[in-house]
N, C-alpha and C positions, 0 to 999 in steps of 0.2 A: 668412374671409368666410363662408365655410358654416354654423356656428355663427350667425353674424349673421343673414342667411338664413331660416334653421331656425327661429329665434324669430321673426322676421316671420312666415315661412310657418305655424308654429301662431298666433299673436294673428290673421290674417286668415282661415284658413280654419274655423279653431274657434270662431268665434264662434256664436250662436246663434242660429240660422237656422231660422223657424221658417215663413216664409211663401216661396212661389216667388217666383224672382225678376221684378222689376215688368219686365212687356214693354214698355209704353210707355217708361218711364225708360232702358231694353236701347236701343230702339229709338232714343231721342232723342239716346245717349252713341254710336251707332253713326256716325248721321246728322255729329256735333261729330267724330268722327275720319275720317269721311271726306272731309270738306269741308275738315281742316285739313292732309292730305295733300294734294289739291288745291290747294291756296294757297297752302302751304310745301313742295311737293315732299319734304316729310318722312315721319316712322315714325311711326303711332300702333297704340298698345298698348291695347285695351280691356278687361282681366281679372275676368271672370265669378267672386267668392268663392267663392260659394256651391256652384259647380258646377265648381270648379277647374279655367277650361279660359279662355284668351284667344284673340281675335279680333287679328290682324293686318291692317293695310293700311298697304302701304307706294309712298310715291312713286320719283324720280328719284333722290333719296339712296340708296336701298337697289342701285341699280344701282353708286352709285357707292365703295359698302362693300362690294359683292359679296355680301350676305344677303339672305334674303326674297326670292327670286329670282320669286316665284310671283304676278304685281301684283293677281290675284285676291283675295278675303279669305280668308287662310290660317288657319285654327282648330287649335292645340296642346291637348292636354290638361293644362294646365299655366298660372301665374299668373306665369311666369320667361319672361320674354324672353332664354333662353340665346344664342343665337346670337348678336345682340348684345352682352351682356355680355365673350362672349371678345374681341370687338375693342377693349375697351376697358383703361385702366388700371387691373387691378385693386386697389388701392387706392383709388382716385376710387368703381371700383363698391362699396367695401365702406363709405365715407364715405355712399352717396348709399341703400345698406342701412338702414344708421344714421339719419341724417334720416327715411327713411320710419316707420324706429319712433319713432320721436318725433310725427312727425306722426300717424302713427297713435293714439296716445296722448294727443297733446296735441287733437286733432279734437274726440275722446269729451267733453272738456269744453266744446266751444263749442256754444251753442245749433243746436237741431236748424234753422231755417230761416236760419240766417247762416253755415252750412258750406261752400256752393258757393261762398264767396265768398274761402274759402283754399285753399292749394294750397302745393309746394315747387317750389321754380327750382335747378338747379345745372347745372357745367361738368363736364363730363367727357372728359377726355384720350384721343385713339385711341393705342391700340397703335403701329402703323404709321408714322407721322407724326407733324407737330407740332400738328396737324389739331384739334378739338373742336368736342364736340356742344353743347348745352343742352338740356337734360330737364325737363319740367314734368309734375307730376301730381296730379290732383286726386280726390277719395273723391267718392264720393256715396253716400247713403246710404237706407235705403228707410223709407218714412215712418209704419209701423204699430211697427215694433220697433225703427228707430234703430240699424241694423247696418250698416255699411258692406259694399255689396254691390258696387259695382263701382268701380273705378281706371282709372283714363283715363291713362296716358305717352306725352308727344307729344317727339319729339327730330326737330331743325334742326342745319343748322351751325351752328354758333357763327363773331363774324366780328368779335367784339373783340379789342382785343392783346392781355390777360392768358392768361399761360400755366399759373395755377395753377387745382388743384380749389377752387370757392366751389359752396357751398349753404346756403340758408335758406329757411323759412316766410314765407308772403307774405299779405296782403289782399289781396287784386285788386281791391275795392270802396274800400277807403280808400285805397290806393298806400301802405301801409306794409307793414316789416317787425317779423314777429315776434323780438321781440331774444331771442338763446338763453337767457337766464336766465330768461325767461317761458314759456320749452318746457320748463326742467328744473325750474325750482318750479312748475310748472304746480301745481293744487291739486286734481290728478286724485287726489293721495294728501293727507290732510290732515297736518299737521304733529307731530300724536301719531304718527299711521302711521307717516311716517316717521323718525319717533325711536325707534316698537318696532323697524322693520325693520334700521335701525341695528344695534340692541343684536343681534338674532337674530345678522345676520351676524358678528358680533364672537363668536360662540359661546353669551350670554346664552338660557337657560331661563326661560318664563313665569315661574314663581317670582319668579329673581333680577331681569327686567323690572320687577316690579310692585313687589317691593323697592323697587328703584331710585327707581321712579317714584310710589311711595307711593297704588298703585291694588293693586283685588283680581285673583287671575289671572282669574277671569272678564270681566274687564274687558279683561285681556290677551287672553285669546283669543279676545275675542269683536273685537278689532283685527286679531288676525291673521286671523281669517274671514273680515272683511271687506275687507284687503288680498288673500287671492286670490281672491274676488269680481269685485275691481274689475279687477285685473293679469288674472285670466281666467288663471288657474294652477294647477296641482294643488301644489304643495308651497309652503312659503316657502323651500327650496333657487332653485327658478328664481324665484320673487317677488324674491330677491336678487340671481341673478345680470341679470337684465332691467333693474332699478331703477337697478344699478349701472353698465347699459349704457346708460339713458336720463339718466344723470346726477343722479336724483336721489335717491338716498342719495351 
């Protein structure tokens, strides 16, 4: 799970962040998690990118989990809602890891003013019991450079029967879902991309790519440039191993 993690926590903190983050938008994501503890006696999580530190408020649940003891608005220096996490199945939390990079990945492609209007949903199983939460979170992103700079996670009981982990990508504006094969082909890598990424990870040298593929190696590396570009990676070692965690190589 850490490894999974670890690559979320670089794709959202290294991004490139070049303006402070918007006070108004801080202040409006604050306002939406406080009032949504209020209403659902829930947990929400509102994580600062740019300045690696979340804001916590928590309702009547957290009494009832024994965390967040503190119902003031408690500030970590941190984008990890650990305390939580250990109460939960971890497996569920490394699935619901996974979805965020996806979602993360898959966001960068959707136009910049039709973003708020996706988000992920999933179940996640307590430790303790037979018990489960539901998790929703949604990017926002700031509107001079297009960086996702804050993450809002809002978790409720859960109070259907199913007792497995489910999560997926949603519309909130059209009531659909985003079907997994349209997060893994996303066409955030275009389809040469990832036919050179392919080949790389099979061992394939620019040379034998361009071989292959009946293009010059300029051509080749000016692919791979622009797969870690877009991946936001210094090597195509991790271009490969993320691709291949997002499903699409």
């Amino acid at each position: 799970m850490k490894n999974i993690q670890s690559d979320l926590n670089e794709q959202l903190l290294q991004q490139d962040f070049v303006y402070e983050t918007e006070q108004l938008q801080l202040e409006q994501c604050q306002l939406i998690a406080q009032n949504f503890v209020e209403l659902e006696n829930g947990i929400a999580i509102l994580s600062d990118l740019k300045n690696n530190k979340s804001y916590i408020y928590s309702g009547k649940i957290a009494d009832e989990l024994n965390i967040f003891q503190n119902r003031n608005q408690l500030e970590i220096e941190s984008i990890w809602e650990d305390e939580l996490f250990n109460i939960l199945n971890p497996d569920d939390v490394l699935q619901k890891h996974i979805l965020e990079l996806q979602f993360f990945q898959f966001i960068k492609t959707v136009a910049f003013d039709k973003r708020k209007d996706f988000c992920i949903i999933c179940k996640l199983r307590l430790l303790s019991n037979s018990r489960s939460l539901i998790h929703k979170m949604f990017y926002f992103s700031d509107v001079h450079h297009k960086n996702v700079e804050l993450a809002l996670c809002l978790y409720h009981f859960d109070f259907l029967p199913s007792s497995d982990y489910t999560g997926m990508i949603i519309n909130t504006a059209e009531g659909s879902i985003i079907q997994q094969t349209e997060v893994e082909n996303s066409n955030f890598l275009s389809a040469r991309e990832k036919e050179i990424l392919k080949m790389i990870q099979s061992g394939k040298k620019s040379k034998e790519i361009a071989d292959v593929l009946f293009i010059s190696i300029n051509t080749v590396n000016r692919h791979r440039q622009n797969i870690l570009e877009k991946m936001r990676v210094s090597n195509t070692t991790e271009a490969c191993t993320l691709a291949t965690r997002l499903k699409w190589i």
